[in-house]
N, C-alpha and C positions, 0 to 999 in steps of 0.2 A: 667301728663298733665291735665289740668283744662275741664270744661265742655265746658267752650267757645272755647276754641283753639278746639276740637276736635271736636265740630261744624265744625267751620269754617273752617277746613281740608276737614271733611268729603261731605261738600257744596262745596269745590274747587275739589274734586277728584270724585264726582259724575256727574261734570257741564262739566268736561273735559272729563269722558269718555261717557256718556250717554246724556248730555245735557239735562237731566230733569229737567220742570219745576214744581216749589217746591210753593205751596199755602195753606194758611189758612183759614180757616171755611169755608168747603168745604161738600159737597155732594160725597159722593161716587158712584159709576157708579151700577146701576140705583139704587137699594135698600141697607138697613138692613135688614137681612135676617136670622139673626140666634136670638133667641127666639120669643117674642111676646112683642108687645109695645113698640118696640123701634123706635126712630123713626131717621132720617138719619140728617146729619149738624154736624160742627164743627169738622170737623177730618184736618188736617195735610197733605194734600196729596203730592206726587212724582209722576209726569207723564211723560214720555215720550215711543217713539214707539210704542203704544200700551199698554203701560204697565203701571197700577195704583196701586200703594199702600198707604194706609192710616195708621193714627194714631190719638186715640185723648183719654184723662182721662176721666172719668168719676165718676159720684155721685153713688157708689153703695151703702151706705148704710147711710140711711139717723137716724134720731133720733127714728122714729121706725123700725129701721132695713130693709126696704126699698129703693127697686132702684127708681133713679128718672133720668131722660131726663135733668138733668143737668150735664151740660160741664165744664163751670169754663173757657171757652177759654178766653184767654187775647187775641187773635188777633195778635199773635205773634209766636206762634207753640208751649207756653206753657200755662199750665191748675194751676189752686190756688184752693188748698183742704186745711181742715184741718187737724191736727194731732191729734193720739190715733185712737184707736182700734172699729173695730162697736162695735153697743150694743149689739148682739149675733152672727154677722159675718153668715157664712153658712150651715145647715143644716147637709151636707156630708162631715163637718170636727169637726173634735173631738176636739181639742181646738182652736180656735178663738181668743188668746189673741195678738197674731200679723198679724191679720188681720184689713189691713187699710180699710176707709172711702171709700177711690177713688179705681178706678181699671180702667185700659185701656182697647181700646180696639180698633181691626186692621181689614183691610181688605185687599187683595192680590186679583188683576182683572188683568190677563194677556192678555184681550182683550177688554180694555174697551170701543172703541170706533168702534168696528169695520174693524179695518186695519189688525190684524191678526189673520184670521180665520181659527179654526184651533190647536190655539198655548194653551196648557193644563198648570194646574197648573205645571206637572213635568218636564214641558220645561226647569226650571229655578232652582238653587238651591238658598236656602234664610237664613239669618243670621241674627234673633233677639236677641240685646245684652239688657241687665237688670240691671241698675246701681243701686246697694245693699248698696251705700254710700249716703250721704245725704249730705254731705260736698264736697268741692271744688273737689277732688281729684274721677277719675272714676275707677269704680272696680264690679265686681258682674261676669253671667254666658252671655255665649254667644251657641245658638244651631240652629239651623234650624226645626221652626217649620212645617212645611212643611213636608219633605223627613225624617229628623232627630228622634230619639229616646224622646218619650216623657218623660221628667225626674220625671216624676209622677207615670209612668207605666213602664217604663224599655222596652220598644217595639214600632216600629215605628205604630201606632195608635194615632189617634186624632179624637175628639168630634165635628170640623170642621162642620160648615153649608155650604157647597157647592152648587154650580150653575153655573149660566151664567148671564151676564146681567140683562137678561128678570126672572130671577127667584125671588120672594116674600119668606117672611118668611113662607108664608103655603105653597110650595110648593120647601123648599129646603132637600137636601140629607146628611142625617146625620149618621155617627156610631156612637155607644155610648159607654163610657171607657169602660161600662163592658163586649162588646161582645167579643172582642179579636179575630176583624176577620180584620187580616191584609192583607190579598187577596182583600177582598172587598175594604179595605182602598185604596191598590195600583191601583186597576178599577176606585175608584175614581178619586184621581187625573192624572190619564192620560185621563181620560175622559172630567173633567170639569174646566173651566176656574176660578172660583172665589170659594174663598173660606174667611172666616170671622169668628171671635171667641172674647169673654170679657173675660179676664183674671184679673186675683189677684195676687197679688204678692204672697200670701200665698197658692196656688201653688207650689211653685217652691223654696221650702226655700232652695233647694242644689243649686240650679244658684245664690241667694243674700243671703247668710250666714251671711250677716254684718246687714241685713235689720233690721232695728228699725221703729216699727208703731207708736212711740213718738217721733222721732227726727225730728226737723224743718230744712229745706235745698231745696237741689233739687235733684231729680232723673230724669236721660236722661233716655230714651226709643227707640231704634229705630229697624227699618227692613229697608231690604237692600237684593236686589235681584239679582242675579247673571248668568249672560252666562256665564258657564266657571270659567274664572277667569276677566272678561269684567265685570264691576260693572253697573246694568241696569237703578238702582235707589233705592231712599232710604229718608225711612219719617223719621225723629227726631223731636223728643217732650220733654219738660222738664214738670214735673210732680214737683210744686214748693209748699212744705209743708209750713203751718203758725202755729204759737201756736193757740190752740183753745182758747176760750174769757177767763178762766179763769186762762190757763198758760200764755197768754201773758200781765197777770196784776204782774205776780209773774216776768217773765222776762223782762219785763220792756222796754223805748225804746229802751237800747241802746242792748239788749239781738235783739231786729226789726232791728235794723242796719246794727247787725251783718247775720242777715240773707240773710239782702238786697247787702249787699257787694258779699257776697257767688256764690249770683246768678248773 
């Protein structure tokens, strides 16, 4: 199945049970809240009953290895990065050589407007799928970052910036991979409604084993939050690679065409 049909499924099967509605370059409910200097805009959102989840790509590592507050949204639910690997990627991983430019990044507000007070991150279960293909055809890991096993760490712990609405980034609640306190973790989410994280794809090379930080295409990204088996809602974003300026003189238009049909 192609990226667009399983869009356009997942918008007909989200609309019918939850009726969320689904906007671009959007604000998250109220803040960004997990590290420092980020600032909030262009994510992807899913809202309905209460219930917000976002999505949107982002500039993590610019030509000096550097984040930047760039988005890349096209105004349409997908983000344009280029292709290849940072200039030295991240600090806490040892090699960096499939680590891309862009990296996503989500947030989960199970009360964002005030109608369900009350209702905790663990109200819900949640299902972040990771298209590891760049090419028409979808494929990669599907887990629950939330409730779910971190496939990084082998235990349900996460790095999570947690809150409520009302919370800023100096004032959210965090564990960190190394403490390996899963108690705490689970006090968290029954206690707090919003939770938010920026991910790499270079994370998680056992969810997209196919992943190439060279190859020009599209990767779908989405979460998707669950009552049960009642789907509540769910952001999708395509993350659309371009050759960078000097591969795309080597590939030439019709290598651009081919990219552009893809997607």
């Amino acid at each position: 199945m192609n990226k667009a049909t399983l869009t356009a499924l997942s918008m007909l099967a989200l609309t019918g049970s939850a009726h969320a509605q689904v906007a671009f370059d959007q604000n998250v409910t109220n803040n960004v809240i997990f590290g420092s200097g980020n600032t909030n805009g262009s994510f992807t959102t899913s809202r309905s009953a209460g219930l917000e989840i976002g999505l949107r790509g982002k500039l993590r590592f610019n030509a000096l290895n550097q984040a930047e507050n760039t988005f890349n949204s096209n105004g349409d639910g997908s983000y344009t990065f280029q292709n290849g690997a940072a200039p030295s990627g991240f600090g806490f991983i040892g090699d960096n050589s499939n680590t891309p430019v862009w990296s996503f990044e989500w947030s989960i507000n199970t009360d964002f407007d005030g109608s369900a007070p009350g209702r905790t991150l663990n109200d819900f279960t949640y299902v972040l799928t990771l298209d590891g293909d760049a090419s028409a055809s979808v494929t990669g890991g599907a887990f629950d970052p939330i409730n779910g096993s971190n496939p990084g760490l082998g235990r349900v712990q996460w790095d999570h910036s947690m809150g409520d609405s009302s919370t800023t980034s100096a004032t959210d609640v965090s564990i960190s991979n190394g403490a390996n306190d899963a108690a705490g973790y689970a006090t968290n989410i029954d206690t707090y409604s919003l939770a938010q994280n920026s991910w790499s794809y270079a994370f998680f090379p056992a969810a997209v084993p196919g992943f190439d930080v060279d190859a020009v295409g599209t990767y779908t990204i989405s979460l998707e939050a669950f009552d049960g088996t009642t789907s509540m809602g769910m952001s999708t974003i395509d993350i659309n690679v371009v050759p960078t300026p000097a591969s795309a003189a080597i590939l030439g238009l019709g290598g651009l065409a081919a990219v552009r049909r893809r997607r």
